[in-house]
N, C-alpha and C positions, 0 to 999 in steps of 0.2 A: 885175690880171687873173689873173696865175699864185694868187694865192691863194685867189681866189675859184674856179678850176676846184680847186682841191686841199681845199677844203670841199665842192663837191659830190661828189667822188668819196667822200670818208669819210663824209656822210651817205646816200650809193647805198649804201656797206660795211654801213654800222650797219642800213639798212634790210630790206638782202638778209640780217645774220644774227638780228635780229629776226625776222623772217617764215618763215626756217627754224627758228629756236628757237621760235614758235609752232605752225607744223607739226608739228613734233617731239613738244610737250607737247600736242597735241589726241591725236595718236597714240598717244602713252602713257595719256592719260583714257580714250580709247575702248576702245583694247587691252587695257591695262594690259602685264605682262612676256609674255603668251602673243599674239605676232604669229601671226595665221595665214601660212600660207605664199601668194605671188601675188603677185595686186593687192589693195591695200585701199585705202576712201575713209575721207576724212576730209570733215569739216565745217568750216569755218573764217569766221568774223566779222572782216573787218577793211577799209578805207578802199581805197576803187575808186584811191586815188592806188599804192596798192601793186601794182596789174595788172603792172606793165611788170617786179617782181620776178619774178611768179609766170613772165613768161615767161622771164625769164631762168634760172632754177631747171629748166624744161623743158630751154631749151635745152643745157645744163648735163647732162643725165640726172639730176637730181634730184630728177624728180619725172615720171610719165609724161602726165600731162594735168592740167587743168584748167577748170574751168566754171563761167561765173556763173548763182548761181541767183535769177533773173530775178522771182520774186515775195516775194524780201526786199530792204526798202530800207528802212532807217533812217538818215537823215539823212545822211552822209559813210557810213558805213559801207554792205557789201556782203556778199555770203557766198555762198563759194566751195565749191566739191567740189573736191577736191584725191585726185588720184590716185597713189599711190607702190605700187613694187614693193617687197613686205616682205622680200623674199630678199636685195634689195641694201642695205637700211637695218643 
């Protein structure tokens, strides 16, 4: 039992800094090095199984919102507006 909680915990890890190392490189495509100052949105394509990061990254202050956008569905996959303040990145 103790191992099997201690692999979910390090695939939540892997997941959560997956999903911020994806956020991070959409922001860099979209921005490139000139971040506006604020809020900025991002775009992001990845698996509805990843919701419950996104919230945890909110709750976290890592990010200030988030939203599914409701007329893309491709198979497993989902896509997000991901809201971050560019002053604190």
């Amino acid at each position: 039992m103790k191992k099997i909680i201690q692999t979910t915990i390090q695939e939540e890890g892997k997941s959560y800094q997956d999903t911020l190392r994806a956020i991070e490189d959409e922001l860099l495509a979209t921005y490139g090095c000139l971040l506006p100052s604020g809020e900025v949105t991002v775009t992001l394509v990845m698996p509805w199984t990843k919701e419950g990061v996104l919230g945890e990254l909110k709750r976290q202050g890592k990010i200030l919102a988030w939203k599914l956008d409701k007329a893309y569905e491709e198979g497993n996959n989902r896509r997000y507006l991901i809201t971050l303040d560019a002053d604190r990145i």
